[in-house]
N, C-alpha and C positions, 0 to 999 in steps of 0.2 A: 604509790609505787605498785601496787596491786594492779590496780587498773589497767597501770601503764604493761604489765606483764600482760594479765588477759588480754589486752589488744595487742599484740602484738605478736601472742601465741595463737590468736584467730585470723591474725593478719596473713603468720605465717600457713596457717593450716589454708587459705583462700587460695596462696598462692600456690601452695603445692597440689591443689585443686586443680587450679586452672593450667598447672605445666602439665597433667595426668590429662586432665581432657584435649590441651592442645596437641602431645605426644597420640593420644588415641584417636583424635581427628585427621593427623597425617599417616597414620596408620590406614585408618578408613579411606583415605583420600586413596591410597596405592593401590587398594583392592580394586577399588573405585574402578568402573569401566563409563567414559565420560563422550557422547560426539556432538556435534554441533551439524545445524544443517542450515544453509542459507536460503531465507523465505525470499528472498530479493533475487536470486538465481533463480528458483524454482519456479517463479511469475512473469521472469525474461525468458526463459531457455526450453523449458519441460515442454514437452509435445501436447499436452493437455491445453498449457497455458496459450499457446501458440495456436493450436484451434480456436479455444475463446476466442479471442483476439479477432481470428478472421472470422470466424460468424458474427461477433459486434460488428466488424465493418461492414460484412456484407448486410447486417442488419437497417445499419443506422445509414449506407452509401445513401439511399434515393434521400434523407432530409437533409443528410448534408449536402447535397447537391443544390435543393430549394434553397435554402440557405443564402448558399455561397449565389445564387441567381439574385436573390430579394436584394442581398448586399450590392452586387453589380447595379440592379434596378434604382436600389437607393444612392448609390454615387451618383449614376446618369444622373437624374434627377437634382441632385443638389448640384450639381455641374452644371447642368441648363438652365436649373434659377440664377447661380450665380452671374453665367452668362449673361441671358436675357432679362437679367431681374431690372437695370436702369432703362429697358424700353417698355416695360409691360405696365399696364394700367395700377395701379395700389390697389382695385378690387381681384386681378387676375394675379398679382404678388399675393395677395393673403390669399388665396383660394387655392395654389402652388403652394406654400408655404405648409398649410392647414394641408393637404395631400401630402407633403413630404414626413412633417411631422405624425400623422396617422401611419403612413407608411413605417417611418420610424420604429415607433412604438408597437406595430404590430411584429418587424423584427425583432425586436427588444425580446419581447412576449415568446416567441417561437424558438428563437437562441436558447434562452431560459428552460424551455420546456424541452428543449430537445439536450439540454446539459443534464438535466435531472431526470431525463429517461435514461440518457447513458449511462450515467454513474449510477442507477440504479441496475441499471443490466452487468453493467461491469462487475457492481459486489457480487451478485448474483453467480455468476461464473466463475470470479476469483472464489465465493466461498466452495461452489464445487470442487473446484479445482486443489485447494486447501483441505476440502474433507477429505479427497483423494489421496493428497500426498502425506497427510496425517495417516492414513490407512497403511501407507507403504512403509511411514518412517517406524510405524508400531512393529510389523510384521521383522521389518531389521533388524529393531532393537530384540527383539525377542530370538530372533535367529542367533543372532551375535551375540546375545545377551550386554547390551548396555543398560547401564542402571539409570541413565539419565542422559534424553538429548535436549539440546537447547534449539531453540529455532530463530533467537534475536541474542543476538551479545555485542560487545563494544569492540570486542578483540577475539578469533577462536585461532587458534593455531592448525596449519593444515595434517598438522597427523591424527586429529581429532573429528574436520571435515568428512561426513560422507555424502556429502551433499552430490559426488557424481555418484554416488548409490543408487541416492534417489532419483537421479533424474533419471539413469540406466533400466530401473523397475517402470518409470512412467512412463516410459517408452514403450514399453512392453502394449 
C-alpha cells in the first residue's frame, strides 16, 4: 500500500508539474511576439529575385538558343533518315545513323552541362538574394522587436505575415 501512495503522490506531483509549465508556456506564448515570412514569395516577387532571374537569362539566352538549334538539327535529321532510309544503300543507312547518333549524344552532353551550369548559377543568386532578405528580415525583427520569424511553416496566419515588409525593404 505504501508504494501504491508514493506513486501516486509523484504521479500526482508530475502532473501538477506539467499544468504549471503548460500554464507558464501559454503565458510565454502571449508575450511572445511571433512573424512568418514567405521564402516562396520572396524568390517570385522581390525585385532582387526578379533581377537574378533576368541576368540568368540573359546569361544562359545564347546556349539556349544552340540548344534549341542542335535539337531542330537533330529532328531534320532523323526525319530524313526516316524518309530516305528504304532508298539509301546500308553502308550510307549506318554512316547517317552513326552521324545521328553522335549528333545525339553530343546533345545529350551539352543539355546536361548546360542544366548544371544553371542550377549552379541559379543557387548562386537565389543564395544572394536569400542573404539579402535574411539581412532585411533581421533588421525588422529587431525594429519591431519580434522574438521569432519563421521563414517555412505548413500553415502561418496573415496577421503574423510580413512577408509584404520584406518585400517593400527589398525594393528599396
Amino acid at each position: 500500500m505504501k508504494f501504491i501512495t508514493k506513486s501516486f503522490l509523484s504521479l500526482q506531483t508530475v502532473v501538477m508539474a506539467a499544468c504549471l509549465m503548460s500554464a507558464s508556456a501559454v503565458h510565454a506564448q502571449e508575450s511572445s511576439k511571433i512573424a512568418f515570412v514567405s521564402t516562396e514569395r520572396i524568390f517570385r516577387e522581390a525585385v532582387p529575385a526578379k533581377a537574378a532571374q533576368s541576368k540568368l537569362e540573359a546569361e544562359f539566352a545564347k546556349r539556349d538558343r544552340e540548344l534549341q538549334d542542335m535539337a531542330a538539327r537533330l529532328k531534320t535529321q532523323s526525319e530524313k533518315l526516316d524518309k530516305d532510309g528504304a532508298v539509301l544503300s546500308d553502308s550510307d543507312r549506318a554512316k547517317r545513323q552513326r552521324d545521328l547518333s553522335d549528333l545525339d549524344k553530343e546533345f545529350q552532353r551539352k543539355q546536361r552541362e548546360f542544366r548544371e551550369d544553371l542550377n549552379q548559377r541559379r543557387n548562386e543568386e537565389l543564395a544572394v538574394v536569400l542573404e539579402r532578405t535574411n539581412k532585411v528580415i533581421r533588421q525588422i525583427a529587431e525594429a519591431e522587436k519580434y522574438d521569432i520569424v519563421f521563414q517555412e511553416a505548413v500553415y502561418a496566419s496573415k496577421r503574423i505575415d510580413i512577408t509584404d515588409k520584406v518585400l517593400k525593404e527589398l525594393a528599396k
